[in-house]
Residue frames as qw, qx, qy, qz and C-alpha x, y, z in Angstrom:
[[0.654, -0.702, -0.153, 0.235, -28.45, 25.74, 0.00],
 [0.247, 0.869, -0.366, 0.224, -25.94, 28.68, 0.38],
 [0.869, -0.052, -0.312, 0.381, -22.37, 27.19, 1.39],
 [0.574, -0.799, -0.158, 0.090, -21.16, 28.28, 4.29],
 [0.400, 0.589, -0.456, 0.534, -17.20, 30.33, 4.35],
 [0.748, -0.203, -0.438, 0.456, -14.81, 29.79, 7.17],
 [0.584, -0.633, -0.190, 0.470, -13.50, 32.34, 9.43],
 [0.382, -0.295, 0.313, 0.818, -10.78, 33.59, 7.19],
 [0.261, 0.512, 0.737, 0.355, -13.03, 33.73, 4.62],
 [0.057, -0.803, -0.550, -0.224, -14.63, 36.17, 6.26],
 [0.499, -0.628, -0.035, 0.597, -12.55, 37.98, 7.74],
 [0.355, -0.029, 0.585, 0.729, -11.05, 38.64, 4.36],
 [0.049, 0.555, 0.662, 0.501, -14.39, 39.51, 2.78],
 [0.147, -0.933, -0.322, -0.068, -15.02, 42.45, 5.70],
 [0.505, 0.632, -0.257, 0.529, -11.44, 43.40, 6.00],
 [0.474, -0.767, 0.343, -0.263, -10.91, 42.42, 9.48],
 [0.213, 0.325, -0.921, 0.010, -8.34, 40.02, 10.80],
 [0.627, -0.097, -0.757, -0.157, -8.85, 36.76, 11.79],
 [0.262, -0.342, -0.773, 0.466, -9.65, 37.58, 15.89],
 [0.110, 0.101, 0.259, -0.954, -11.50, 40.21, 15.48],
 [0.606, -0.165, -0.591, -0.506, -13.86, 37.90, 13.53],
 [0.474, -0.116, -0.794, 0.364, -13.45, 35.39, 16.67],
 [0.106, -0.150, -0.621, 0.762, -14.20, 38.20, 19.05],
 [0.506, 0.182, 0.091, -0.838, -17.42, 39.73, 17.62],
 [0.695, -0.121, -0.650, -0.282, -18.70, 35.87, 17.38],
 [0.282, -0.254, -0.762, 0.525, -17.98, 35.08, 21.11],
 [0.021, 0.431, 0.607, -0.667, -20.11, 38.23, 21.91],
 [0.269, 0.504, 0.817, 0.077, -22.67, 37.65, 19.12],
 [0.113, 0.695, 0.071, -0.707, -22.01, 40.76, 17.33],
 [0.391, 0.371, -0.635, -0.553, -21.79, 39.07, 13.56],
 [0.929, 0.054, 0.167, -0.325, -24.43, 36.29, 12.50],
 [0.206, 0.541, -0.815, -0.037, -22.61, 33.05, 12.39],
 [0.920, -0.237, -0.089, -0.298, -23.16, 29.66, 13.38],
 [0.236, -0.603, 0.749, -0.139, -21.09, 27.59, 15.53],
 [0.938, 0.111, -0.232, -0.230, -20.81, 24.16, 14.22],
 [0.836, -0.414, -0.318, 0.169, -19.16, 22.13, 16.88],
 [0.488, -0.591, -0.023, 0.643, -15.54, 23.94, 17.84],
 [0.371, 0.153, 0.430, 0.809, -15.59, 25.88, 14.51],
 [0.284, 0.625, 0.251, -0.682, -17.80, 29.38, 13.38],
 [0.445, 0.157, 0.710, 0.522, -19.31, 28.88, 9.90],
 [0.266, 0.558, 0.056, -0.784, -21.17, 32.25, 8.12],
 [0.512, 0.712, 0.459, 0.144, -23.72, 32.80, 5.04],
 [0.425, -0.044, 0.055, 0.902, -21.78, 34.89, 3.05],
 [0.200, -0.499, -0.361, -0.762, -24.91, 36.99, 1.99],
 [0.375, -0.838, -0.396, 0.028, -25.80, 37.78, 5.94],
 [0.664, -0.403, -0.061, 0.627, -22.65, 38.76, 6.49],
 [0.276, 0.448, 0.706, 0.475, -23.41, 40.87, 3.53],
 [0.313, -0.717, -0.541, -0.309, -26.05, 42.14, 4.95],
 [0.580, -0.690, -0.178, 0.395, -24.81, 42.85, 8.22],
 [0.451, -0.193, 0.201, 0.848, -21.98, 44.85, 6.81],
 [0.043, 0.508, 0.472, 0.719, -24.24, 46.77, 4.58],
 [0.418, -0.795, -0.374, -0.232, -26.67, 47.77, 7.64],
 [0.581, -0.358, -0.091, 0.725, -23.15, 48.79, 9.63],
 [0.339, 0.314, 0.509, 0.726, -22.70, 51.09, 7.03],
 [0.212, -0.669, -0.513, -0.495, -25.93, 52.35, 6.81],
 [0.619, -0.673, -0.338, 0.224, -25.63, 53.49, 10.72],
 [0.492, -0.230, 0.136, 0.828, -22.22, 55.40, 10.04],
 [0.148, 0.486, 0.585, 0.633, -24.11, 57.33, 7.28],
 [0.387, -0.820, -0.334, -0.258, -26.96, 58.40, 10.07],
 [0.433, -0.744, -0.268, 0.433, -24.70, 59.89, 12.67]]
């Protein structure tokens, strides 16, 4: 089972701060899970997701 990173974690790992992670979880623009008042992330979707961002900048 992949272990799950925290907020900062991630935040750090796409080079955003810590609310801009917050906000693009409230409106379910970055895969995450919400495990009771906390957001907990696979680091390899997040991964992902960032890679297919990417990819999208590329095409316009």
């Amino acid at each position: 089972m992949e272990k799950l990173i925290t907020v900062t974690e991630a935040a750090e790992l796409l080079g955003l701060n810590v609310e801009s992670v917050y906000r693009r979880c409230r409106l379910k623009e970055i895969p995450c899970y919400k495990i009771g008042r906390t957001y907990r992330f696979k680091e390899s979707k997040l991964l992902l997701w960032l890679e297919s961002k990417e990819q999208m900048k590329r095409m316009k």
